[in-house]
Backbone bond lengths (Angstrom), bond angles and torsions (degrees), N, CA, C in turn:
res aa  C-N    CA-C-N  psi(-1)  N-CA   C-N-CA  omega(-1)  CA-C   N-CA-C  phi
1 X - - - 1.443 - - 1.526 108.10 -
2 X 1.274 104.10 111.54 1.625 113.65 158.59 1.529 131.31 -36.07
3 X 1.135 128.49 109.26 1.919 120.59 -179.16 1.490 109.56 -39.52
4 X 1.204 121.29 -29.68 1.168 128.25 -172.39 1.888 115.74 -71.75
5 X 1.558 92.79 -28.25 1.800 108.51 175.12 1.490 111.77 -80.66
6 X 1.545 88.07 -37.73 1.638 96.44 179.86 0.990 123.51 -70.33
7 X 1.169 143.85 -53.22 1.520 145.51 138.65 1.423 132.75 -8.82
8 X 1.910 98.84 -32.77 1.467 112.14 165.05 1.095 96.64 -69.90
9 X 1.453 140.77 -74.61 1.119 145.89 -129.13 1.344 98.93 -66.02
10 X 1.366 99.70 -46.55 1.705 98.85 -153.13 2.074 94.04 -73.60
11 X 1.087 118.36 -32.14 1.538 120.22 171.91 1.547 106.01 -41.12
12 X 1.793 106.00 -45.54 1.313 98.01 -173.89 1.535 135.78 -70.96
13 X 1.171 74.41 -25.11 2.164 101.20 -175.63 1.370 86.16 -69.07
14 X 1.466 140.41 -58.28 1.348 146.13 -161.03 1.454 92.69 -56.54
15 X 1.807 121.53 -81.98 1.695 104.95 -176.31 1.116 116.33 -46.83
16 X 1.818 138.11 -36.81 1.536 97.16 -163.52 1.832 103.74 -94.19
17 X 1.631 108.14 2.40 1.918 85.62 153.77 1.114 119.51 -74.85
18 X 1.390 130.20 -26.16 1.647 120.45 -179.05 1.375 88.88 -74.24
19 X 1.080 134.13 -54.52 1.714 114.58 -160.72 2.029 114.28 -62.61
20 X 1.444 111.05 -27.02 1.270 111.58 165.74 1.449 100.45 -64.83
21 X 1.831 129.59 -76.66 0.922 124.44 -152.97 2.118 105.48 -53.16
22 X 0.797 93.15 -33.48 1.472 102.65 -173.18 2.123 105.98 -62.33
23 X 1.163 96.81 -37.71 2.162 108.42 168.27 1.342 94.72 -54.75
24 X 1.419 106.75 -65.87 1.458 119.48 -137.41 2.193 96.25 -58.66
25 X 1.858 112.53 -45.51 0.957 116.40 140.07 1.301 131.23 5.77
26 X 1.198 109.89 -102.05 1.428 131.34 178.66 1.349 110.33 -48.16
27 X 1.364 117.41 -38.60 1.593 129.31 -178.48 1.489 104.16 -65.38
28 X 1.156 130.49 -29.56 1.762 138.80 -154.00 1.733 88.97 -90.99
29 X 1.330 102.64 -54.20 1.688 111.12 -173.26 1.564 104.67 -57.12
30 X 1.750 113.40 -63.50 1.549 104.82 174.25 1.226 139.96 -60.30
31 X 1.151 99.58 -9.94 1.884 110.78 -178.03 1.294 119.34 -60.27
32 X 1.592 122.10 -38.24 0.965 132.32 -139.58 1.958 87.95 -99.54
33 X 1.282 122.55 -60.85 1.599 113.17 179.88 1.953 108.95 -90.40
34 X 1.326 103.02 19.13 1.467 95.71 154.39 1.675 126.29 -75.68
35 X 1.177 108.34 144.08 1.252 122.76 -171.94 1.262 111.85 -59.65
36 X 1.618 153.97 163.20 1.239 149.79 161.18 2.085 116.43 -60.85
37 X 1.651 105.69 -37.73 1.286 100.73 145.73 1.436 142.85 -39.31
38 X 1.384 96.90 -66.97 1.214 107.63 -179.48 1.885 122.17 -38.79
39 X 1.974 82.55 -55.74 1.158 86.62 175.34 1.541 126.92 -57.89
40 X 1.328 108.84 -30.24 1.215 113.74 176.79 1.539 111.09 -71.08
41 X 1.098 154.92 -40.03 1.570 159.02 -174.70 2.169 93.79 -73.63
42 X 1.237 118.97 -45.84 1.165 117.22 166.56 1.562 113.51 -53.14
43 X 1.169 133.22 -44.70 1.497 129.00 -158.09 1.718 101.13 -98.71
44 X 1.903 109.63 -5.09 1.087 118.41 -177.67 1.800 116.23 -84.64
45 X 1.893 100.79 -38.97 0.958 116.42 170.78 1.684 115.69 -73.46
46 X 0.917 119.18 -16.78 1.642 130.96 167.64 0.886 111.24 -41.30
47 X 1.435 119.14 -71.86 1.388 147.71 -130.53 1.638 97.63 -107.33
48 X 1.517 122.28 -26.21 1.219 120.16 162.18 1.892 117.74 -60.26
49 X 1.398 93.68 -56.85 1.303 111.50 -172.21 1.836 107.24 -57.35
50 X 1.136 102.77 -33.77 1.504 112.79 -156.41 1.848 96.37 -96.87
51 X 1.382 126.13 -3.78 1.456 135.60 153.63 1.583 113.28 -97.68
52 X 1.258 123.86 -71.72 0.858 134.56 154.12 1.580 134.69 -4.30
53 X 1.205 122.95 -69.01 1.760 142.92 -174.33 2.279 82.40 -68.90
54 X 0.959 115.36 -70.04 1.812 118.14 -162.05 1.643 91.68 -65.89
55 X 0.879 140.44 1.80 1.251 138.45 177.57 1.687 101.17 -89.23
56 X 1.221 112.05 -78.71 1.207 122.76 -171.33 1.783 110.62 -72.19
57 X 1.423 125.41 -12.63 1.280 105.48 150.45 1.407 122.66 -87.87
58 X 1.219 119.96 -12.73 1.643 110.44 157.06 0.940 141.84 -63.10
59 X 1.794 121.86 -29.96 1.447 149.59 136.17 1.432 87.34 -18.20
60 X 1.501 94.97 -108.18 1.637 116.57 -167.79 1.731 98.84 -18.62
61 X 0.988 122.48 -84.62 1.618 121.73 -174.17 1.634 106.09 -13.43
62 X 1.673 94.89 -71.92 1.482 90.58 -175.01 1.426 140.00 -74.42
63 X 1.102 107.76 -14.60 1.799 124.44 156.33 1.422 126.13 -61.53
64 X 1.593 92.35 -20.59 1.858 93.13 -178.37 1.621 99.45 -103.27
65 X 1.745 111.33 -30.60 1.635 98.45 156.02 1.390 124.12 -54.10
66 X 1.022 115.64 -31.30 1.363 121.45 -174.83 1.865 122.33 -61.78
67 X 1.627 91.40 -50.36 1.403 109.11 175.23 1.577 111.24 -40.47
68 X 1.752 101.97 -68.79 1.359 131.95 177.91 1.557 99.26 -28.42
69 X 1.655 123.11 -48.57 1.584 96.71 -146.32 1.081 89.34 -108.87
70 X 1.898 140.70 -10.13 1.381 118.51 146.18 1.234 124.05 -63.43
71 X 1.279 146.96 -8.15 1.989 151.82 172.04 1.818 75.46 -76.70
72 X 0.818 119.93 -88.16 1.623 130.44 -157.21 1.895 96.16 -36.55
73 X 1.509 117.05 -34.86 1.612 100.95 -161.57 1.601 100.25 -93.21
74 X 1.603 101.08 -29.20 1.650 90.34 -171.27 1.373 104.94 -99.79
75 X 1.471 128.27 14.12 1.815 124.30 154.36 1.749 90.34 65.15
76 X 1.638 104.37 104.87 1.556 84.83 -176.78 1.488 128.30 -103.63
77 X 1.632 88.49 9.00 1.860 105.31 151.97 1.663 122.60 -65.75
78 X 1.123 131.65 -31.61 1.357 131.32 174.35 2.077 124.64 -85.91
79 X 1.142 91.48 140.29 1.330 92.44 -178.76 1.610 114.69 -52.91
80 X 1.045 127.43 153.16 1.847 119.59 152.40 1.177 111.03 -115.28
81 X 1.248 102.56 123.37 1.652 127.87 147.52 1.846 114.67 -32.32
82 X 1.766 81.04 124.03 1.559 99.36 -168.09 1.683 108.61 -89.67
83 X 1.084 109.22 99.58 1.694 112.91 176.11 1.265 103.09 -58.36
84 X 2.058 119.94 107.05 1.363 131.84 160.19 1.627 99.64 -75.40
């Protein structure tokens, strides 16, 4: 890695902790005159997101393994034979 990449990177890690620390912020201030709803539809959307998101990239993972090792079994230079 180039200093020049690294420097990106590390810039990047830097904005998205200020942009967490900067949520988490805002989260400390709203907590306190949020409603018991609210809170509840918040800890609802959590818990969606936080099942939800690892669900569907594990899918994805394995569907695109999947793809891969049918291209790889049926060679997709050769014709296939039509089962009459």
């Amino acid at each position: 890695m180039t200093q020049q990449s690294a420097n990106t990177v590390l810039d990047l890690v830097k904005q998205l902790a200020d942009t967490v620390l900067e949520f988490f912020a805002h989260l400390m201030r709203w907590l306190p005159q949020a409603s018991w709803s609210q809170i509840l539809a918040l800890c609802i959307v959590l818990a969606l997101i936080s099942a939800v998101l690892p669900l569907a990239a594990t899918l994805f993972v394995l569907f695109l393994m999947m793809k891969f090792i049918l291209l790889a079994v049926t060679r997709p230079g050769q014709k296939q034979q039509e089962n009459l």
